[in-house]
C-alpha positions as CSV (number, residue, x, y, z in Angstrom):
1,X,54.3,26.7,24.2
2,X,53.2,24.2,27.0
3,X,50.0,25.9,27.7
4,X,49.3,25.4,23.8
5,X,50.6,21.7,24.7
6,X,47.7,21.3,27.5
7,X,44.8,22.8,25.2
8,X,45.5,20.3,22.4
9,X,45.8,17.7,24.9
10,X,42.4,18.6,26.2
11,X,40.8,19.2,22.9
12,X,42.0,16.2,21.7
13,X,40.4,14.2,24.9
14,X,37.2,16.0,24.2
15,X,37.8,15.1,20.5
16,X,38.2,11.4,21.4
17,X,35.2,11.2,23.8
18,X,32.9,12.8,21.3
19,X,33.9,10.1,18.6
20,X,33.6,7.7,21.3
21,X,30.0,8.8,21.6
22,X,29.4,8.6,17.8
23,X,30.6,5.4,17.3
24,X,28.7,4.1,20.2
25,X,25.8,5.5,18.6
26,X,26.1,4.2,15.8
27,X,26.6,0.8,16.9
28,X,23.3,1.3,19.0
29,X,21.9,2.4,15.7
30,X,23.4,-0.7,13.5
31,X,21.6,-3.3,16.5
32,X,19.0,-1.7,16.5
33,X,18.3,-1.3,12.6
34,X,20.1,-5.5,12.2
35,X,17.2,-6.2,14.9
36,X,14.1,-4.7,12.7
37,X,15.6,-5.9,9.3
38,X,15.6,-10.0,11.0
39,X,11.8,-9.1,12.3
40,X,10.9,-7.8,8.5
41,X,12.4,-10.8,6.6
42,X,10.3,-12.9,8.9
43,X,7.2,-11.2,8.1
44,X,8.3,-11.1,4.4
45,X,9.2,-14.8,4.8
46,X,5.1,-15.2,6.2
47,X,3.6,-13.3,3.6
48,X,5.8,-15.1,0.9
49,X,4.2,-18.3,2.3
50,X,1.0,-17.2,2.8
51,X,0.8,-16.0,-1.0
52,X,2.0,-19.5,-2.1
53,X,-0.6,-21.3,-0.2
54,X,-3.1,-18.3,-1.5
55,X,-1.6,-19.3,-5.3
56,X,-1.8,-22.8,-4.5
57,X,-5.5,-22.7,-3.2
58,X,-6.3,-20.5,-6.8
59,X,-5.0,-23.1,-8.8
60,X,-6.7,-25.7,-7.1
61,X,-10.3,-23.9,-7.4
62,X,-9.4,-23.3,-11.1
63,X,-8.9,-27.0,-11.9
64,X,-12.3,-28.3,-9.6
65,X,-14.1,-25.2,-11.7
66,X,-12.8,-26.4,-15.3
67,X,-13.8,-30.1,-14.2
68,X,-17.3,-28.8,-13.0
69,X,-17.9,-27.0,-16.0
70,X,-16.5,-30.1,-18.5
71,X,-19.4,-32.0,-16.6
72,X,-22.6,-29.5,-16.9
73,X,-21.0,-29.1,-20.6
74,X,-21.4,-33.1,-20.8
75,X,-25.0,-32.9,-19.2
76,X,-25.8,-30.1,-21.5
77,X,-25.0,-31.9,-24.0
78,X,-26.9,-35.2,-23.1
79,X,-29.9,-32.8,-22.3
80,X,-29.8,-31.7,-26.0
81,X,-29.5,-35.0,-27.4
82,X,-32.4,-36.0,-25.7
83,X,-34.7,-33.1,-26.5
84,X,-33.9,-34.1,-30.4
Protein backbone atom coordinates (compact mmCIF):
# COMPACT_ATOMS: atom_id res chain seq x y z
CA UNK A 1 0.00 0.00 0.00
CA UNK A 2 2.81 2.66 0.65
CA UNK A 3 4.23 2.27 -2.76
CA UNK A 4 0.56 3.16 -4.07
CA UNK A 5 0.91 6.02 -1.28
CA UNK A 6 4.26 7.49 -3.10
CA UNK A 7 2.74 7.23 -6.80
CA UNK A 8 -0.33 9.29 -5.83
CA UNK A 9 1.92 11.59 -4.00
CA UNK A 10 3.92 12.01 -7.08
CA UNK A 11 1.15 12.11 -9.50
CA UNK A 12 -0.49 14.47 -7.55
CA UNK A 13 2.86 16.84 -7.50
CA UNK A 14 2.99 16.43 -11.29
CA UNK A 15 -0.77 17.15 -11.23
CA UNK A 16 -0.24 20.34 -9.27
CA UNK A 17 2.73 21.58 -11.30
CA UNK A 18 0.90 21.05 -14.55
CA UNK A 19 -2.11 23.25 -13.28
CA UNK A 20 0.39 25.54 -11.97
CA UNK A 21 1.54 25.94 -15.61
CA UNK A 22 -2.07 26.42 -16.95
CA UNK A 23 -2.99 28.95 -14.75
CA UNK A 24 0.10 30.81 -15.28
CA UNK A 25 -0.70 30.61 -18.82
CA UNK A 26 -3.58 31.77 -18.67
CA UNK A 27 -2.86 34.68 -16.74
CA UNK A 28 -0.03 35.44 -19.37
CA UNK A 29 -2.85 35.02 -21.83
CA UNK A 30 -5.55 37.34 -19.78
CA UNK A 31 -2.38 40.36 -19.69
CA UNK A 32 -1.70 39.97 -22.63
CA UNK A 33 -5.36 39.91 -24.34
CA UNK A 34 -6.40 43.10 -21.21
CA UNK A 35 -3.24 44.81 -22.89
CA UNK A 36 -4.55 44.62 -26.73
CA UNK A 37 -8.29 45.22 -25.72
CA UNK A 38 -6.91 48.96 -23.77
CA UNK A 39 -4.74 49.60 -27.23
CA UNK A 40 -8.17 48.86 -29.41
CA UNK A 41 -10.59 51.04 -27.41
CA UNK A 42 -8.00 53.74 -27.91
CA UNK A 43 -7.95 53.40 -31.59
CA UNK A 44 -11.80 52.93 -31.41
CA UNK A 45 -11.90 56.01 -29.19
CA UNK A 46 -9.61 57.99 -32.35
CA UNK A 47 -11.75 56.76 -34.98
CA UNK A 48 -14.96 57.69 -32.98
CA UNK A 49 -13.51 61.28 -32.86
CA UNK A 50 -12.21 61.43 -36.05
CA UNK A 51 -15.80 60.47 -37.52
CA UNK A 52 -17.32 63.31 -35.35
CA UNK A 53 -15.01 65.92 -36.65
CA UNK A 54 -15.59 64.17 -40.30
CA UNK A 55 -19.71 64.59 -39.46
CA UNK A 56 -19.12 67.81 -38.08
CA UNK A 57 -17.03 69.10 -41.13
CA UNK A 58 -20.13 67.51 -43.54
CA UNK A 59 -22.60 69.49 -41.84
CA UNK A 60 -20.73 72.43 -42.02
CA UNK A 61 -20.18 72.18 -45.93
CA UNK A 62 -23.92 71.38 -46.19
CA UNK A 63 -25.08 74.62 -44.53
CA UNK A 64 -22.16 77.03 -46.62
CA UNK A 65 -23.53 74.92 -49.90
CA UNK A 66 -27.41 75.61 -49.06
CA UNK A 67 -26.43 79.45 -48.30
CA UNK A 68 -24.34 79.52 -51.66
CA UNK A 69 -27.01 78.13 -53.61
CA UNK A 70 -30.04 80.52 -51.74
CA UNK A 71 -27.61 83.34 -53.13
CA UNK A 72 -27.08 82.27 -57.03
CA UNK A 73 -30.97 81.34 -56.64
CA UNK A 74 -31.39 85.20 -55.47
CA UNK A 75 -29.04 86.37 -58.42
CA UNK A 76 -30.88 84.17 -60.69
CA UNK A 77 -33.61 85.54 -59.90
CA UNK A 78 -32.54 89.35 -60.16
CA UNK A 79 -30.95 88.23 -63.58
CA UNK A 80 -34.50 87.30 -64.73
CA UNK A 81 -36.15 90.28 -63.57
CA UNK A 82 -33.89 92.23 -65.42
CA UNK A 83 -34.07 90.48 -68.70
CA UNK A 84 -38.03 91.19 -68.52
Amino acid sequence: MEIFSINREIISENRIEELEEKIDRIIESYKTTKEENEKLKAKLQSVESSDKDAQKKMAEIATERELLIEKVTKILEKVEKVEI
